[in-house]
N, CA, C and O atoms as a GROMACS GRO file, in nm:
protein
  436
    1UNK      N    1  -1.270 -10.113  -2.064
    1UNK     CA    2  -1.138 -10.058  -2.087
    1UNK      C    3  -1.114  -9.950  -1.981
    1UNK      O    4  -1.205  -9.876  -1.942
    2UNK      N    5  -0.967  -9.943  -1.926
    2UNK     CA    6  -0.961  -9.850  -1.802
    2UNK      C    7  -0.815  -9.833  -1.873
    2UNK      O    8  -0.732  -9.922  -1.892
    3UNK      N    9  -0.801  -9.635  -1.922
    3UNK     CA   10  -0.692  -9.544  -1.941
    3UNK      C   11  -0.654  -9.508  -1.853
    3UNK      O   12  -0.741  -9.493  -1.768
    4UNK      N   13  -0.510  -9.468  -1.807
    4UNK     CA   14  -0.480  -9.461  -1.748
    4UNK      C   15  -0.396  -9.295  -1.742
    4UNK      O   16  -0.282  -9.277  -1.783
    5UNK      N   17  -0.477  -9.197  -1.687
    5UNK     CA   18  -0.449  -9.074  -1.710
    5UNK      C   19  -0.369  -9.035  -1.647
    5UNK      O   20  -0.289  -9.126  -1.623
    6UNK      N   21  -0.326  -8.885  -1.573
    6UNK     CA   22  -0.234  -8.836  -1.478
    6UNK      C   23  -0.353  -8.719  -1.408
    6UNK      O   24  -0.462  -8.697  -1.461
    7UNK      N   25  -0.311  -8.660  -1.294
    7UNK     CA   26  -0.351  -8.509  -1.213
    7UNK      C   27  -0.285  -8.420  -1.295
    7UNK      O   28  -0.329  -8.308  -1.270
    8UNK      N   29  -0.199  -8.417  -1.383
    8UNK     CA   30  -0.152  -8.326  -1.468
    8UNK      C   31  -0.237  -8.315  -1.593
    8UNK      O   32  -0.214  -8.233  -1.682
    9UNK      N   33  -0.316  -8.384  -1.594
    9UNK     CA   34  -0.422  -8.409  -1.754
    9UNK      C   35  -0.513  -8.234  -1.697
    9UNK      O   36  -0.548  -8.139  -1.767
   10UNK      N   37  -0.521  -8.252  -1.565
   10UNK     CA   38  -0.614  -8.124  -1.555
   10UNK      C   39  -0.549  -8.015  -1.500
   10UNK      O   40  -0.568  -7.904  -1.548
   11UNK      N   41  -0.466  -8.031  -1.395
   11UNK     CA   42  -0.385  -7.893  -1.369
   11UNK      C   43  -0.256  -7.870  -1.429
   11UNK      O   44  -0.210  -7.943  -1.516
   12UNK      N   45  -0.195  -7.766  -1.381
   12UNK     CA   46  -0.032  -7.710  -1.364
   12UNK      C   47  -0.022  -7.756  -1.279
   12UNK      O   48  -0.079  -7.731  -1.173
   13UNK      N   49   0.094  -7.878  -1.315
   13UNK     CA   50   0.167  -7.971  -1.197
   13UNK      C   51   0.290  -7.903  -1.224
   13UNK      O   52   0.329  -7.863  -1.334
   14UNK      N   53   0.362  -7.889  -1.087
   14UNK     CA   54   0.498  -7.856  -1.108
   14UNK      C   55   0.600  -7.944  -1.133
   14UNK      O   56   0.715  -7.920  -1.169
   15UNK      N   57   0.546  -8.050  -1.111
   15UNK     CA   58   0.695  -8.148  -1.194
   15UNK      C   59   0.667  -8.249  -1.351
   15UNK      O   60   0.738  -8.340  -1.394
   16UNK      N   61   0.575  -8.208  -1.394
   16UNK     CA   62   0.541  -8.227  -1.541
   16UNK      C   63   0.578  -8.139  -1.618
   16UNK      O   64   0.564  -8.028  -1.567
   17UNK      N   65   0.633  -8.136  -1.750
   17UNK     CA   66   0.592  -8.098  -1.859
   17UNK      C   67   0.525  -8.100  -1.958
   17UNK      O   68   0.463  -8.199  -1.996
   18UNK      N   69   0.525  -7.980  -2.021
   18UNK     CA   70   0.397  -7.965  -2.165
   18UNK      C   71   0.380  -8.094  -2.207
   18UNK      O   72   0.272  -8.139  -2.169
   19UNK      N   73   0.445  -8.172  -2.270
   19UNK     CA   74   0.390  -8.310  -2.335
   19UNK      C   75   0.379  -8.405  -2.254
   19UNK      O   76   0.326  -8.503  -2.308
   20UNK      N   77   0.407  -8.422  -2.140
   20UNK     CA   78   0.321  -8.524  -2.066
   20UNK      C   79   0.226  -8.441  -2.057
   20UNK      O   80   0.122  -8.492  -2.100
   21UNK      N   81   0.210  -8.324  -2.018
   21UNK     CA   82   0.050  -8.314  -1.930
   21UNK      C   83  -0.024  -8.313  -2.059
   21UNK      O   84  -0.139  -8.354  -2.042
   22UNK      N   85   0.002  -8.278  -2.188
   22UNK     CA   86  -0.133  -8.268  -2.305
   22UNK      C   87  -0.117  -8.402  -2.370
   22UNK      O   88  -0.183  -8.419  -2.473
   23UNK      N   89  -0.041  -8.502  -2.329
   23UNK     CA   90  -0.075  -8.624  -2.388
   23UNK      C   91  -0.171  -8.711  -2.287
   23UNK      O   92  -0.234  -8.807  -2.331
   24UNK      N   93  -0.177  -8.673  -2.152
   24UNK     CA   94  -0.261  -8.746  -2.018
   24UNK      C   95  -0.401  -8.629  -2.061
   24UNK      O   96  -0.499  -8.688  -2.108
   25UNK      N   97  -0.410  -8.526  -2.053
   25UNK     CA   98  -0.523  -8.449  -2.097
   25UNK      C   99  -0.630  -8.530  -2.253
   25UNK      O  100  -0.748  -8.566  -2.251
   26UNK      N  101  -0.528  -8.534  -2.369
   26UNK     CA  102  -0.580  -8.606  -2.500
   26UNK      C  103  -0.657  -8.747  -2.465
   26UNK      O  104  -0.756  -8.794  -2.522
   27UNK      N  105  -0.568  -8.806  -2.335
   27UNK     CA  106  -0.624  -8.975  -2.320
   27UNK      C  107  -0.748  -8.971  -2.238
   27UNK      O  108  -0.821  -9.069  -2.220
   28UNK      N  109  -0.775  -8.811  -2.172
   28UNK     CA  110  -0.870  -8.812  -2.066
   28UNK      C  111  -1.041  -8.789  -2.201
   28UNK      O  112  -1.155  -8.833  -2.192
   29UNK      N  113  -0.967  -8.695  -2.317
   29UNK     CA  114  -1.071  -8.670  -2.412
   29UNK      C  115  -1.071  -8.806  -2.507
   29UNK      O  116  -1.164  -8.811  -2.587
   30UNK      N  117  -0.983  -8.910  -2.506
   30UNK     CA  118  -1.039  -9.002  -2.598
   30UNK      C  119  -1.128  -9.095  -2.494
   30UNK      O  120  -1.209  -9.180  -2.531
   31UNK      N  121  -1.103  -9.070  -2.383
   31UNK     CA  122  -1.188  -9.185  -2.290
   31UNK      C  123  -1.324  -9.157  -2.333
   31UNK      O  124  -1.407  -9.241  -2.365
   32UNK      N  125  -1.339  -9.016  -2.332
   32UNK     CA  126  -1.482  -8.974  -2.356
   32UNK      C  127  -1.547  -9.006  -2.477
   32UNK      O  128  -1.662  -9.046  -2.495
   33UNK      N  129  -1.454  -8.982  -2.560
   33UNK     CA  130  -1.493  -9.045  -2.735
   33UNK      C  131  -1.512  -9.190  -2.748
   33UNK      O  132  -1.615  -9.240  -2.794
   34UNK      N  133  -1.418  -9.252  -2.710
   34UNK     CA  134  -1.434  -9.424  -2.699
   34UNK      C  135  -1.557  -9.443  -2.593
   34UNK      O  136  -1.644  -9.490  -2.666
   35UNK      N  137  -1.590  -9.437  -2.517
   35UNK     CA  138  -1.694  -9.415  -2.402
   35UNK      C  139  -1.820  -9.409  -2.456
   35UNK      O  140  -1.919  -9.460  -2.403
   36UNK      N  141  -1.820  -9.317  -2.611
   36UNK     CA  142  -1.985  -9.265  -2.652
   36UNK      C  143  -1.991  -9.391  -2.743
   36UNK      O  144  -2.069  -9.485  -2.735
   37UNK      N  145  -1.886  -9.370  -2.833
   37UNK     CA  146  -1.841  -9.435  -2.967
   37UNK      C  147  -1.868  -9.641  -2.913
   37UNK      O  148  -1.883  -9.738  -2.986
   38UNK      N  149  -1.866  -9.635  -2.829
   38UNK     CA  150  -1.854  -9.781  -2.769
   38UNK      C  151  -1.931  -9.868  -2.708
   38UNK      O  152  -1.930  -9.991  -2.700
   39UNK      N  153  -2.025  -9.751  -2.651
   39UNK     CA  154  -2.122  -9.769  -2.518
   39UNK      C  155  -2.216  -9.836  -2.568
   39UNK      O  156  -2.276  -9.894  -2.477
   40UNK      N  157  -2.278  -9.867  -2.712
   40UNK     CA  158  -2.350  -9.911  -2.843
   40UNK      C  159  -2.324 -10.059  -2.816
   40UNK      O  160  -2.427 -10.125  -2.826
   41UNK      N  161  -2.198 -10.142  -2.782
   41UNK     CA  162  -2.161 -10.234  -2.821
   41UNK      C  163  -2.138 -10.326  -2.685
   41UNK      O  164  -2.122 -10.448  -2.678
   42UNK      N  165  -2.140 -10.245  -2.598
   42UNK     CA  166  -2.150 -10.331  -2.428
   42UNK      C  167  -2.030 -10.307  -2.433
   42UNK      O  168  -1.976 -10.417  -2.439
   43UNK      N  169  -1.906 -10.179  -2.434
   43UNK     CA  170  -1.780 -10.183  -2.382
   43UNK      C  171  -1.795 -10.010  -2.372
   43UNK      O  172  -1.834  -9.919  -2.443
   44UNK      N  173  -1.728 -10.031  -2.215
   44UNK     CA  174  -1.731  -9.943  -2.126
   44UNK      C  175  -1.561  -9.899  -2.132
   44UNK      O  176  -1.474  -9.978  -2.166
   45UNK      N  177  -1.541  -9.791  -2.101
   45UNK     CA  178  -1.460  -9.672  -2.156
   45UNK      C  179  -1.428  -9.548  -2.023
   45UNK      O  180  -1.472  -9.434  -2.008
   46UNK      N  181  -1.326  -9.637  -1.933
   46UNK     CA  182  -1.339  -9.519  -1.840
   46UNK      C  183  -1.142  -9.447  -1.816
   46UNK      O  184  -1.042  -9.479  -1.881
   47UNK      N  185  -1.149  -9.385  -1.744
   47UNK     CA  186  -1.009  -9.355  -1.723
   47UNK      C  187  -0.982  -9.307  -1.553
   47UNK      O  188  -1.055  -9.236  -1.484
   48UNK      N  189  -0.903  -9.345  -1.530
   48UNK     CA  190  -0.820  -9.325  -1.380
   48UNK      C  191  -0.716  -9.237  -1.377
   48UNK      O  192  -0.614  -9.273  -1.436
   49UNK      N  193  -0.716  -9.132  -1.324
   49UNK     CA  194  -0.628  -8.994  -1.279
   49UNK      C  195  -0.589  -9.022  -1.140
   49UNK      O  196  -0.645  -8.968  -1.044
   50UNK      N  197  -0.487  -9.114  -1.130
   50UNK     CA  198  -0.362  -9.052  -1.019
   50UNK      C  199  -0.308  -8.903  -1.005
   50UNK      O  200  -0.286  -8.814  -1.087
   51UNK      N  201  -0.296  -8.911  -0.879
   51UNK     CA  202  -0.209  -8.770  -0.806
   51UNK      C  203  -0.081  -8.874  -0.809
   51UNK      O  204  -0.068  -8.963  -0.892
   52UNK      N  205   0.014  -8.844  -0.696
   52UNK     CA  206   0.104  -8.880  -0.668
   52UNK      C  207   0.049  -9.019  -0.585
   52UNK      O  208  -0.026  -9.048  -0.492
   53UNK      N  209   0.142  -9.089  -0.688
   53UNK     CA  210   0.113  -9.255  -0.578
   53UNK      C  211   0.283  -9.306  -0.547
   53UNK      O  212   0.372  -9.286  -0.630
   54UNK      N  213   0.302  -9.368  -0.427
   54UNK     CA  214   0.428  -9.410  -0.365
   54UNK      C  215   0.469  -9.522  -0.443
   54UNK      O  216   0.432  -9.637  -0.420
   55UNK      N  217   0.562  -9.481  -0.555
   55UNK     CA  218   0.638  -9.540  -0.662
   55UNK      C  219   0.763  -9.551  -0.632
   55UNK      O  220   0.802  -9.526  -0.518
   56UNK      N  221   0.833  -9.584  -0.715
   56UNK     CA  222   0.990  -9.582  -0.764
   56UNK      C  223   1.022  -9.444  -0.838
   56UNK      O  224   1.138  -9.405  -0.824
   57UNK      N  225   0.950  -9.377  -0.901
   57UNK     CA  226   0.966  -9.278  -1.004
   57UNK      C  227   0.925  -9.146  -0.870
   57UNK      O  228   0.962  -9.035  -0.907
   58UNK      N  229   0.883  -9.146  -0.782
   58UNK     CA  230   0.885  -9.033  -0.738
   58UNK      C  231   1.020  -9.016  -0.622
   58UNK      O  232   1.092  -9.107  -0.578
   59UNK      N  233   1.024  -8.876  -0.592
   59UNK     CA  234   1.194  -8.866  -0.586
   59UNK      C  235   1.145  -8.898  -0.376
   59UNK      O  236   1.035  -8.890  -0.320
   60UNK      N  237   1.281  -8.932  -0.322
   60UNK     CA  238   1.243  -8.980  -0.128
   60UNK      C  239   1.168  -8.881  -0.095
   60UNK      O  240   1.064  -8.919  -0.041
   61UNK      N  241   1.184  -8.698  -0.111
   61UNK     CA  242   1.095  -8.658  -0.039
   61UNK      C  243   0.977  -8.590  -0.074
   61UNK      O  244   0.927  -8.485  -0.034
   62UNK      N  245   0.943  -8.673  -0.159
   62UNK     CA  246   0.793  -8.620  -0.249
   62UNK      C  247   0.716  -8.657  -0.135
   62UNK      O  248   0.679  -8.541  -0.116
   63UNK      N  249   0.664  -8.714  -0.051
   63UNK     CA  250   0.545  -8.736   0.048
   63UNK      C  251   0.604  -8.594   0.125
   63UNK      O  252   0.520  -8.504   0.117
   64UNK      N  253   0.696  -8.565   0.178
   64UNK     CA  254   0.713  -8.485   0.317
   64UNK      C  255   0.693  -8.371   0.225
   64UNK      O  256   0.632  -8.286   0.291
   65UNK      N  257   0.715  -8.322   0.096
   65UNK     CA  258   0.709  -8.213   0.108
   65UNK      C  259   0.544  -8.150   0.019
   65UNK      O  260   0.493  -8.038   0.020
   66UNK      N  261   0.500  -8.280  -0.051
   66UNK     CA  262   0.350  -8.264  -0.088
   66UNK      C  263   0.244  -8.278   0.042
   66UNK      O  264   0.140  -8.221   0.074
   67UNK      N  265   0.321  -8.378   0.095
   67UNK     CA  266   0.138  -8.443   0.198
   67UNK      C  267   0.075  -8.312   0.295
   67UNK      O  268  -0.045  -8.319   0.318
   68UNK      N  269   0.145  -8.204   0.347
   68UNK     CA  270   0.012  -8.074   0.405
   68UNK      C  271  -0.042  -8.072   0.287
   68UNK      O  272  -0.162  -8.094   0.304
   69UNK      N  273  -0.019  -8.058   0.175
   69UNK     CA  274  -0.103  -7.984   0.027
   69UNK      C  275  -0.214  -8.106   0.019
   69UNK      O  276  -0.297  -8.087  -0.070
   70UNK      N  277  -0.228  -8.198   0.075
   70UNK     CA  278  -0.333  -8.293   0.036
   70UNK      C  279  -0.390  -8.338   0.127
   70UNK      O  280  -0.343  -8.413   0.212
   71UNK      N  281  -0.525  -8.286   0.117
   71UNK     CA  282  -0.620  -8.293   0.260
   71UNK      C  283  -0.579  -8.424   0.316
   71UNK      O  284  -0.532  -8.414   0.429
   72UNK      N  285  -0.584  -8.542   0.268
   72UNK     CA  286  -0.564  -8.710   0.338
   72UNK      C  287  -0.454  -8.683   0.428
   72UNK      O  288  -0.437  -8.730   0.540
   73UNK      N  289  -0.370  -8.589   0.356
   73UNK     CA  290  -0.231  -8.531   0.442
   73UNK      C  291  -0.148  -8.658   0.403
   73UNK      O  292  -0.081  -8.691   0.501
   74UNK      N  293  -0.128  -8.744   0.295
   74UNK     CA  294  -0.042  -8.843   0.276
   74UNK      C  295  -0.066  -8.836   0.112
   74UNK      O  296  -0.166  -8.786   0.058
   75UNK      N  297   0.071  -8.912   0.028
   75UNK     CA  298   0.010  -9.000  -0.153
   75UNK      C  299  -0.050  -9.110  -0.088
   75UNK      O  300  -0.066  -9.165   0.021
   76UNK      N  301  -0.078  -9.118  -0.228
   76UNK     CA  302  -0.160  -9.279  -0.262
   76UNK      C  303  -0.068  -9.402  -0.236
   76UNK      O  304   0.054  -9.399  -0.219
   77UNK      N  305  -0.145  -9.505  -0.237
   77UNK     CA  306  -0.011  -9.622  -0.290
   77UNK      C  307  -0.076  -9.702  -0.353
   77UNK      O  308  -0.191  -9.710  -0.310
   78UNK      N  309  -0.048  -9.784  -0.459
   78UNK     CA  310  -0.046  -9.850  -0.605
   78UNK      C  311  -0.157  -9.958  -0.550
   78UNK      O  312  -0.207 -10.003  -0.653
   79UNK      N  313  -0.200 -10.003  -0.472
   79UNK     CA  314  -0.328 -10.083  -0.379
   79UNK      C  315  -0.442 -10.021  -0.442
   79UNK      O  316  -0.534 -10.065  -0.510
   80UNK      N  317  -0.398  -9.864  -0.383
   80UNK     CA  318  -0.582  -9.803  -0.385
   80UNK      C  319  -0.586  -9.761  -0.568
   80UNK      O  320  -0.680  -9.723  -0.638
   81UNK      N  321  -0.464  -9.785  -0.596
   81UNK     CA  322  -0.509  -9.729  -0.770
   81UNK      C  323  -0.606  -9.870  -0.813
   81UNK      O  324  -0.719  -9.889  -0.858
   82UNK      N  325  -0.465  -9.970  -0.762
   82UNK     CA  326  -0.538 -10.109  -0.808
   82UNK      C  327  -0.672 -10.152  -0.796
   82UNK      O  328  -0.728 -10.223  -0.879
   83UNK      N  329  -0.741 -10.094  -0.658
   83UNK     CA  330  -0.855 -10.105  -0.632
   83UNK      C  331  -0.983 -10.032  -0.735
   83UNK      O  332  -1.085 -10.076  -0.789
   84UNK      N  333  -0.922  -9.911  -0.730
   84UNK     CA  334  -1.055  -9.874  -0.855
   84UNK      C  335  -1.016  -9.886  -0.992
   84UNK      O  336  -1.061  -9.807  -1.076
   85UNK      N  337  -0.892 -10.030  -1.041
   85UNK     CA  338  -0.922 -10.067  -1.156
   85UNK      C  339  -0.982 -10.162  -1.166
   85UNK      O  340  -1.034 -10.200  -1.271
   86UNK      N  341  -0.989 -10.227  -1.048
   86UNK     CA  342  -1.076 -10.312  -1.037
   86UNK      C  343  -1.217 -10.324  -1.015
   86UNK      O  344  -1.306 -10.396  -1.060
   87UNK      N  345  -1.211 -10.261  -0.961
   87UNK     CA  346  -1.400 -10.185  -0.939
   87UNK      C  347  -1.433 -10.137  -1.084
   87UNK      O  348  -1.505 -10.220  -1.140
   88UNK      N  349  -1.412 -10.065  -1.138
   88UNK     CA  350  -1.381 -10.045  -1.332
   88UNK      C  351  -1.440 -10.107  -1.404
   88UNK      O  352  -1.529 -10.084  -1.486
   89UNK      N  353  -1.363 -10.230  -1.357
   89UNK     CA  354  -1.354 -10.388  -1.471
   89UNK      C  355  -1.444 -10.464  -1.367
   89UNK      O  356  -1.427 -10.586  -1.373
   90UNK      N  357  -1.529 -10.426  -1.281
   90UNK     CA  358  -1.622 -10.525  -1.250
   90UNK      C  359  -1.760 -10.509  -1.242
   90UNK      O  360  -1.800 -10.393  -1.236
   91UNK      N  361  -1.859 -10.618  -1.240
   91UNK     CA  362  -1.984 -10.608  -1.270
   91UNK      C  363  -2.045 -10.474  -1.199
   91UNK      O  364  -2.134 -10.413  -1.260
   92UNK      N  365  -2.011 -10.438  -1.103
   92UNK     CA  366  -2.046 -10.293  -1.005
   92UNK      C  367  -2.067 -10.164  -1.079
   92UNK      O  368  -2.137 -10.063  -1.069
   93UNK      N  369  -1.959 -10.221  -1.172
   93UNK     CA  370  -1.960 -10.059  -1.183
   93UNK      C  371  -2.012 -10.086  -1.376
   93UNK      O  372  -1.943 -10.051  -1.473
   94UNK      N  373  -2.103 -10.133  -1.379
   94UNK     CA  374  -2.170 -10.199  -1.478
   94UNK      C  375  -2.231 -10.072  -1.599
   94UNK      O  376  -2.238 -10.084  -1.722
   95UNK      N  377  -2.258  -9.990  -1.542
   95UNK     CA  378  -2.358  -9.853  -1.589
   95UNK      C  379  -2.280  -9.712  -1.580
   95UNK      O  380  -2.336  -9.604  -1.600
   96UNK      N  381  -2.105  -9.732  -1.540
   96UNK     CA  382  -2.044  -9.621  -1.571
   96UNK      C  383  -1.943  -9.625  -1.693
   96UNK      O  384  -1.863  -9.715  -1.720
   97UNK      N  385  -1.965  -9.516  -1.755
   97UNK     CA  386  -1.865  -9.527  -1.888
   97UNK      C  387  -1.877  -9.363  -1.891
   97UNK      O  388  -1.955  -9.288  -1.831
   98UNK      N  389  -1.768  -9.336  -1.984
   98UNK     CA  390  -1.718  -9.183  -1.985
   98UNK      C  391  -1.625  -9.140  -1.907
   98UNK      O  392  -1.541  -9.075  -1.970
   99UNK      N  393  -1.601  -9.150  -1.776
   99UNK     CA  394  -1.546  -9.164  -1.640
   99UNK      C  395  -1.424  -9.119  -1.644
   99UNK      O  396  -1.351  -9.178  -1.723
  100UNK      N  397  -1.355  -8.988  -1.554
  100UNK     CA  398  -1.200  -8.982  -1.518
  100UNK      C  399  -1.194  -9.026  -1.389
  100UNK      O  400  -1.211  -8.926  -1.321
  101UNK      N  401  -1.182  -9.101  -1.334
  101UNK     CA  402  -1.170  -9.113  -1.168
  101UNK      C  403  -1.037  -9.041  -1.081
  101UNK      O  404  -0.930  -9.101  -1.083
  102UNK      N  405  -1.046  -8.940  -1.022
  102UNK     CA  406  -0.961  -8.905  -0.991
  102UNK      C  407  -0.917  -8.985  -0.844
  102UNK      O  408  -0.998  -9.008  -0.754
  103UNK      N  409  -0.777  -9.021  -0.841
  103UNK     CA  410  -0.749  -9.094  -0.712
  103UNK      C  411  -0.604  -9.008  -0.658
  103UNK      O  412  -0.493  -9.027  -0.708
  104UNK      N  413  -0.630  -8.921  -0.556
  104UNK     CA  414  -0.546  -8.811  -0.593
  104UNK      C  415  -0.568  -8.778  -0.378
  104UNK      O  416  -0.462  -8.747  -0.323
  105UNK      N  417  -0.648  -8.784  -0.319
  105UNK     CA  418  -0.651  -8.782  -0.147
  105UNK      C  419  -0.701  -8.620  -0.143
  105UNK      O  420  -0.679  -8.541  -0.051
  106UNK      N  421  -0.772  -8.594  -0.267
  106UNK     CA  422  -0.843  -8.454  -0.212
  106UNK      C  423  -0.721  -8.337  -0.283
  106UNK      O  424  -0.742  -8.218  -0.260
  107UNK      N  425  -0.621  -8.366  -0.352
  107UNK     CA  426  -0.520  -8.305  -0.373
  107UNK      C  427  -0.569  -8.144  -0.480
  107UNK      O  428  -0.510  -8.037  -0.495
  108UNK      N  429  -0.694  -8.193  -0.533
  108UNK     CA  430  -0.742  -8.145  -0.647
  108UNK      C  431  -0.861  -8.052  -0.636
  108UNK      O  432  -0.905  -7.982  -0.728
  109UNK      N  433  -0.927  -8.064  -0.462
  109UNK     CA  434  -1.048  -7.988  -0.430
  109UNK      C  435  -1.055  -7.800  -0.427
  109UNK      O  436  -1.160  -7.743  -0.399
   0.00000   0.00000   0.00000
């Protein structure tokens, strides 16, 4: 199983509010609960924390005026999320459970 959290689950994002960020925070603590609660039964329990990825929902000049703030110096795009849900859900990553993966370009160091 791969949740799907936010970069607001752990900081003060400035374009979130209170109930998104403590409902992405709650899904980051049930990953961990489902994760222990599960791990018994051969099902793995992880979660993925996006920063800003190049959507529809973010406004034209969200890259120009975030990307100095993020070491990669660019967002994400919906590829590299795709990629570590896939890595997630495959035999590789066989022995991780509990997991927030942050996919965020250093935004968070």
């Amino acid at each position: 199983m791969v949740n799907l959290t936010s970069i607001v689950g752990v900081r003060v994002h400035p374009f979130a509010g209170t109930a998104y960020a403590t409902s992405k925070a709650a899904l980051a603590c049930l990953t961990r609960e489902m994760a222990h609660d599960f791990a018994p039964h051969g099902i793995r329990v992880n979660a993925i924390s996006p920063g800003e990825i190049r959507t529809d929902i973010l406004s034209p000049d969200t890259e120009a005026r975030l990307a100095s703030s993020i070491p990669m110096r660019r967002i994400g795009t919906p590829e590299e999320v795709a990629n570590v849900v896939f890595f997630l859900c495959s035999d590789a990553a066989s022995y991780l459970t509990g997991e927030e993966i942050q996919i965020n370009g250093g935004q968070h160091l």
